[in-house]
PASEFI-346605 format. One record per residue (C-alpha): y, x, z; residue number from 0. Coordinates in pm, whole numbers, plus 50000, padded with zeros to 5 digits. Each point is the difference from the previous one (the first is absolute). Layout:
BEGIN
@v: Y u: X w: Z num: NUM $
...
//
This chain:
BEGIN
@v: 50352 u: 49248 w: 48842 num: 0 $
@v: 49718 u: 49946 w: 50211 num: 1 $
@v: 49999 u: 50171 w: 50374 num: 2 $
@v: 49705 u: 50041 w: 50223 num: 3 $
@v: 50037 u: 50063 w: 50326 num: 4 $
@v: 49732 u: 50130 w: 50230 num: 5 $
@v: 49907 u: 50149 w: 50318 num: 6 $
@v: 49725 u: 50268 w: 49868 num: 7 $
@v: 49904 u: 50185 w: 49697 num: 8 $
@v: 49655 u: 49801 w: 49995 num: 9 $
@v: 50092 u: 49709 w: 49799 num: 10 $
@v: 49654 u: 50030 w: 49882 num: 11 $
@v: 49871 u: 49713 w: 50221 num: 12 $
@v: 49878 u: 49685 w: 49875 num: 13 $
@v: 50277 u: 49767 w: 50160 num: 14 $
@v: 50238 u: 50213 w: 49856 num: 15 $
@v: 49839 u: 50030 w: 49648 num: 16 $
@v: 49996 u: 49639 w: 49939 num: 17 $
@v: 50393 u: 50002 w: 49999 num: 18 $
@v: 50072 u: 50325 w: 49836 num: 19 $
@v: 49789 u: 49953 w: 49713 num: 20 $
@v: 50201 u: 49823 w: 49826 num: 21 $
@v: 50275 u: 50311 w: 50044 num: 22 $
@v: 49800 u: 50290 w: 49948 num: 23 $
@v: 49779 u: 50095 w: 49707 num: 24 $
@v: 49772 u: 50246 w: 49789 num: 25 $
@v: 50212 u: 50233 w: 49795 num: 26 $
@v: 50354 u: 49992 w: 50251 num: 27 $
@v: 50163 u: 50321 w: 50051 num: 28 $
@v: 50064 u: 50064 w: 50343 num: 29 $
@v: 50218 u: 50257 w: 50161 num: 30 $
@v: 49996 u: 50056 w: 50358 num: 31 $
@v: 50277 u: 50141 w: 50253 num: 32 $
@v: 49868 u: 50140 w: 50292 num: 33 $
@v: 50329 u: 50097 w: 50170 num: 34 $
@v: 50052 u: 49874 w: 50302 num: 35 $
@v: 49867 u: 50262 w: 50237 num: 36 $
@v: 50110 u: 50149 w: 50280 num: 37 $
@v: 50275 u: 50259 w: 50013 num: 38 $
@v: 49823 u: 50348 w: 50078 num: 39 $
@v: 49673 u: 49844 w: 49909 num: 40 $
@v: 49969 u: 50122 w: 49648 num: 41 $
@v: 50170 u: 50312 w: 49911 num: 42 $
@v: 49898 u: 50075 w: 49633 num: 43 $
@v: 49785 u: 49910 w: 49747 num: 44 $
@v: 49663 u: 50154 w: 50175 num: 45 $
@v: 50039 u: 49798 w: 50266 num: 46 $
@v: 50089 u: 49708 w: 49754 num: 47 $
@v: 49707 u: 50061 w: 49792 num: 48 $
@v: 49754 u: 49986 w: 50315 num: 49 $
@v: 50072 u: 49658 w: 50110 num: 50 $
@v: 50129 u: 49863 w: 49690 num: 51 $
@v: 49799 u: 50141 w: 49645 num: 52 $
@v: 49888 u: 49771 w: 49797 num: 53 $
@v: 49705 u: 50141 w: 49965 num: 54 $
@v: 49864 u: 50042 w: 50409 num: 55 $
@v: 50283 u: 49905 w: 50230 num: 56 $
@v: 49891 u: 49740 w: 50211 num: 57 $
@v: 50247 u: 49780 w: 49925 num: 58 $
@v: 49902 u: 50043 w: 49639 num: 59 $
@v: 49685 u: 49853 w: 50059 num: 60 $
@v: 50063 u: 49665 w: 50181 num: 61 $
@v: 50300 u: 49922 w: 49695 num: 62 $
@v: 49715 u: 50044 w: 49739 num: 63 $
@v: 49724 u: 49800 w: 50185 num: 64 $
@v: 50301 u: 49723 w: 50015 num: 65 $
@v: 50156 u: 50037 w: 49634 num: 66 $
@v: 49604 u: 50046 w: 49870 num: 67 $
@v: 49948 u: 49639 w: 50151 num: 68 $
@v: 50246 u: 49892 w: 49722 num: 69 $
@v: 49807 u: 50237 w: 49702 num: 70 $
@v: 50317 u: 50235 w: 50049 num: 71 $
@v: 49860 u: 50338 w: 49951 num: 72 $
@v: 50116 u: 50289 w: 50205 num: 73 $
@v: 50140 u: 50165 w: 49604 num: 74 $
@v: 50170 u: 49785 w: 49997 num: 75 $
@v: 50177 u: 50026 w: 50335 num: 76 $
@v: 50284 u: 50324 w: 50070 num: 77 $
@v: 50146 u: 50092 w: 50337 num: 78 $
@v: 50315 u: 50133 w: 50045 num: 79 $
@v: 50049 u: 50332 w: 50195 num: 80 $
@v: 50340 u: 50038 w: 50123 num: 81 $
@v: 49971 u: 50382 w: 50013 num: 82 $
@v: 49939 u: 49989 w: 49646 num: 83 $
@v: 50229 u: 49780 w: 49827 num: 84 $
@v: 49998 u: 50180 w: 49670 num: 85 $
@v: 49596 u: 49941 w: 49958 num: 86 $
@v: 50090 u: 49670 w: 49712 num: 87 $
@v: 50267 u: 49848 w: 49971 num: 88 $
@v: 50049 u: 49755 w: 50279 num: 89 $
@v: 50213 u: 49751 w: 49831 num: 90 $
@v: 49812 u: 50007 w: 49758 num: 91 $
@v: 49698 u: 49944 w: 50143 num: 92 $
@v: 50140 u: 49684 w: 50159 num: 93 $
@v: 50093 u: 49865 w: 49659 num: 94 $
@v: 49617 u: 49991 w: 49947 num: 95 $
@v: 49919 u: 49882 w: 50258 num: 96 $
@v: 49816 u: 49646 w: 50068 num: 97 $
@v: 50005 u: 50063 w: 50372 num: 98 $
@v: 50172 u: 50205 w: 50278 num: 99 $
@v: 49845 u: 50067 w: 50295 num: 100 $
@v: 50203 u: 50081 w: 50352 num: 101 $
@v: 49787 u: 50109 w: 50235 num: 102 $
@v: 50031 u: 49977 w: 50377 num: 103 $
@v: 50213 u: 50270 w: 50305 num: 104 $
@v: 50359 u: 49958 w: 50026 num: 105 $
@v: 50198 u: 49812 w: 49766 num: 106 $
@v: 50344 u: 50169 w: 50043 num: 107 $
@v: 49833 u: 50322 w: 49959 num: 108 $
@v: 49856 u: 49863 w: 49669 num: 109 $
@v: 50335 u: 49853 w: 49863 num: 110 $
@v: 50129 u: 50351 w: 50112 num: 111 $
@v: 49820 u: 50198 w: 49783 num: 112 $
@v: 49989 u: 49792 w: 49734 num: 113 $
@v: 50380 u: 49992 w: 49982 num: 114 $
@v: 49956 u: 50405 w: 50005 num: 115 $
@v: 49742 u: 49965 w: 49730 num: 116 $
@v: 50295 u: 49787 w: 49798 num: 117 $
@v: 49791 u: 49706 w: 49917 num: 118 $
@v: 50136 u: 49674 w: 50188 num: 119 $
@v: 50192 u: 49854 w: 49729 num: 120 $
@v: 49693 u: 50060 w: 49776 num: 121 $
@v: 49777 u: 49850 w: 50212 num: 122 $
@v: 50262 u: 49680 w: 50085 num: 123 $
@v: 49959 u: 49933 w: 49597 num: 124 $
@v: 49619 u: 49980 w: 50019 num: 125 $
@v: 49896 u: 49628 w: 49916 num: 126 $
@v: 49612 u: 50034 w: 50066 num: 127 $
@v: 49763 u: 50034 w: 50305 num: 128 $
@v: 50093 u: 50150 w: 50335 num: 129 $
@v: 49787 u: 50027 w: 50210 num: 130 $
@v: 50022 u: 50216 w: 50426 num: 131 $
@v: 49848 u: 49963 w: 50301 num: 132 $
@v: 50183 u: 50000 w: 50312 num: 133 $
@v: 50310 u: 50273 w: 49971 num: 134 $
@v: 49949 u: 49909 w: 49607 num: 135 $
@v: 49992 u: 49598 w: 50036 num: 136 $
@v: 50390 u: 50056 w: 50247 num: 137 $
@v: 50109 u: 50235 w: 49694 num: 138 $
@v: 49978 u: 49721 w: 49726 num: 139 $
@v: 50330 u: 49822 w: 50147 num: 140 $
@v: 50316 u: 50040 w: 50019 num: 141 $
@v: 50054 u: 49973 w: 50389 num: 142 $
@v: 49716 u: 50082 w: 50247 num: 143 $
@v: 49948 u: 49976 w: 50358 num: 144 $
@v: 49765 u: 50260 w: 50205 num: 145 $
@v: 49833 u: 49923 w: 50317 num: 146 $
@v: 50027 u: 50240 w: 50297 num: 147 $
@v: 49682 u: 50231 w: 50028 num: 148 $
@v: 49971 u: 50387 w: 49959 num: 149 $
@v: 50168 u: 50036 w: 49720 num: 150 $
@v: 50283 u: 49768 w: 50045 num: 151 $
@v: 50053 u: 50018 w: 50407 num: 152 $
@v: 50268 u: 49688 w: 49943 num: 153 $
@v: 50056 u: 49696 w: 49790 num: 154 $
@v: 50180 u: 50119 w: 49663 num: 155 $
@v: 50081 u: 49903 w: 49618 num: 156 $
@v: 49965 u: 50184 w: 49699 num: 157 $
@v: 50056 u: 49956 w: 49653 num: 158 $
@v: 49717 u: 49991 w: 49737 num: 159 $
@v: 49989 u: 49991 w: 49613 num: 160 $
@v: 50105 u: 49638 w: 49995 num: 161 $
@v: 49761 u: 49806 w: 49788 num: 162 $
@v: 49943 u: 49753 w: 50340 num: 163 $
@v: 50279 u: 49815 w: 50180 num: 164 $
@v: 49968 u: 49633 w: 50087 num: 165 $
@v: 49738 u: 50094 w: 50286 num: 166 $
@v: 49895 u: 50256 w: 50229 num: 167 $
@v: 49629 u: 50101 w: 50101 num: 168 $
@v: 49873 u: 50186 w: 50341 num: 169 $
@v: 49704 u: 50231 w: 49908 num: 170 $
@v: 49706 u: 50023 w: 50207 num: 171 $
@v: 50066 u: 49703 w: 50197 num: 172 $
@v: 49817 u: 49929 w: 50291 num: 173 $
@v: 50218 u: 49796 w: 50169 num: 174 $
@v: 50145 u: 50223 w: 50293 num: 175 $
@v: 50285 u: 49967 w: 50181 num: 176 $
@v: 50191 u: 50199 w: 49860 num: 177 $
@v: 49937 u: 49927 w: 49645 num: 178 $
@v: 50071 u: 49654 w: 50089 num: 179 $
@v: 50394 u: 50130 w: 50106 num: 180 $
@v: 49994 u: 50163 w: 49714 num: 181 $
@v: 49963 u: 49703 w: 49770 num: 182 $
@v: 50219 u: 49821 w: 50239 num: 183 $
@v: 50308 u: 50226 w: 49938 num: 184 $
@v: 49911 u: 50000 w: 49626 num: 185 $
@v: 50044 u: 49597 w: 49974 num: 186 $
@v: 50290 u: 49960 w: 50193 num: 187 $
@v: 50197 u: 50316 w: 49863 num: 188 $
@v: 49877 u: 49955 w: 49632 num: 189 $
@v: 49929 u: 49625 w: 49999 num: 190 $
@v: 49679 u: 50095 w: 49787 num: 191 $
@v: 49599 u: 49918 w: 50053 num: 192 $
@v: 49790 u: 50234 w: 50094 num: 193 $
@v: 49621 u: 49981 w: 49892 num: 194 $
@v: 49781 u: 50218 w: 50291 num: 195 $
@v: 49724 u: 50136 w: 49790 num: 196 $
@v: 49671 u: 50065 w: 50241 num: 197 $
@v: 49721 u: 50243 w: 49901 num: 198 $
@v: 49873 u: 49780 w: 49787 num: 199 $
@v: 50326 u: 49824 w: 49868 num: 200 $
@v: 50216 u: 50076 w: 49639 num: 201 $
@v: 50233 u: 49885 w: 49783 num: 202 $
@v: 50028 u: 49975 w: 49653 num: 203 $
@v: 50378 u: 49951 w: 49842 num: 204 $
@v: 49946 u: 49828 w: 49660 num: 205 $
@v: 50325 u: 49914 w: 49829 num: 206 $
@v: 50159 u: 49940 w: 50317 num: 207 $
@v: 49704 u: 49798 w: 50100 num: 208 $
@v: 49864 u: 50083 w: 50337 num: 209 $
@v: 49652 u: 49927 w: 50046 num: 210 $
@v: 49793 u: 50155 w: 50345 num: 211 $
@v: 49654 u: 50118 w: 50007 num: 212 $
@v: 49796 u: 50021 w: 50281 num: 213 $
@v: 50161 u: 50022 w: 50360 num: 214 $
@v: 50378 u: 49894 w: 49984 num: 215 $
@v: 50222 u: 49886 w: 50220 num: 216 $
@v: 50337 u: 49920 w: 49861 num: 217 $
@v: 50303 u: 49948 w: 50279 num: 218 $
@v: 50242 u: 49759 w: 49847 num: 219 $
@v: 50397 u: 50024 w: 50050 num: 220 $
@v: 50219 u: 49736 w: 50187 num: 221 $
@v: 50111 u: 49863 w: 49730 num: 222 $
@v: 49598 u: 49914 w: 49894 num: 223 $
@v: 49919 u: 49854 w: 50304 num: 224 $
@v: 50270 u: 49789 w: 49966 num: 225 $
@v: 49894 u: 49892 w: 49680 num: 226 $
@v: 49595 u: 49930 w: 50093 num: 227 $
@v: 50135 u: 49775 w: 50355 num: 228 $
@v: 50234 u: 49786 w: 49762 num: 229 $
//
């Protein structure tokens, strides 16, 4: 498996090209989840449809300008609305798939309805490309932390679809206070790293080979530091 992890849904630039290319390629099937919004924020398909269709949601547009940078054509590409399930079949759609796509919001919402969509354990048996920004980076392990902002007013864990576990990353890192305490708490209590991805920072998961691109700052455990003063 091979995980990407990034802070936008513009991986189209060149620093970022020149280590996904050798991941992403003409011909993939990609299928994309756009579930992590808001509670209250969508309420049915309509409002689905206007901010998600393939065809003219805005979102739409900025995944095909980045998967098109690969020679992934946007026929190739399906998105999953979660007010209509029963459009294809969805785990069967991920069988064909080359690449799944987890897009960016709130990740517990996301896990949420994909557990009401039944497709977890499907998508925990997928051995190809994932691939989220923000929300969908945290949702590729198995144990996440959340900074406080407006979504999350404190410091809290969540569980994710578990592909991930030997690290942790803080999206959108800028180096603030708080998201400093926040990767803090998540050495000490979890004795894990924790990569701080900036703007312009990723990761790409190979085989359980971690290699950054761009802006990266990785904050090593105890144990680490012990190891690099000896």
């Amino acid at each position: 498996m091979t995980n990407i992890l990034l802070n936008s849904y513009r991986f189209d630039a060149p620093w970022l090209q020149e280590g996904l290319q050798d991941y992403l390629h003409p011909g993939m099937v990609v299928t994309v989840f756009p579930l992590a919004f808001r509670v209250g924020e969508l309420t049915g398909s309509a409002d689905w449809e206007a901010r998600y269709n393939k065809e003219t949601g805005p979102f739409a547009q900025g995944l095909k300008t980045s998967f098109g940078a690969y020679g992934i054509s946007p026929a190739q590409i399906e998105w999953v609305n979660p007010f209509e399930p029963a459009r294809f079949s969805l785990p069967e759609r991920i069988a064909a798939s080359d690449v799944l796509y987890f897009c960016g919001g709130l990740p517990d919402l996301m896990l949420r309805r994909l557990t009401e969509l039944g497709l977890v354990e499907r998508l925990r048996q997928f051995d190809g490309v994932v691939m989220g920004d923000s929300a969908g980076a945290l949702i590729q392990f198995d144990t996440y932390h959340v900074s406080p902002d407006r979504d999350y007013p404190g410091f809290q864990y969540h569980s994710g679809l578990g592909y991930l576990r030997e690290f942790e990353i803080e999206v959108h890192y800028e180096g603030l206070p708080i998201q400093e305490e926040s990767i803090d708490q998540v050495v000490s209590q979890r004795g894990l790293p924790v990569y701080g991805l900036y703007v312009d920072g990723a990761l790409v998961v190979d085989q359980g080979t971690v290699t950054p691109l761009g802006r990266v700052k990785r904050f090593f455990t105890a144990a680490e530091s012990a190891g690099t003063a000896s």
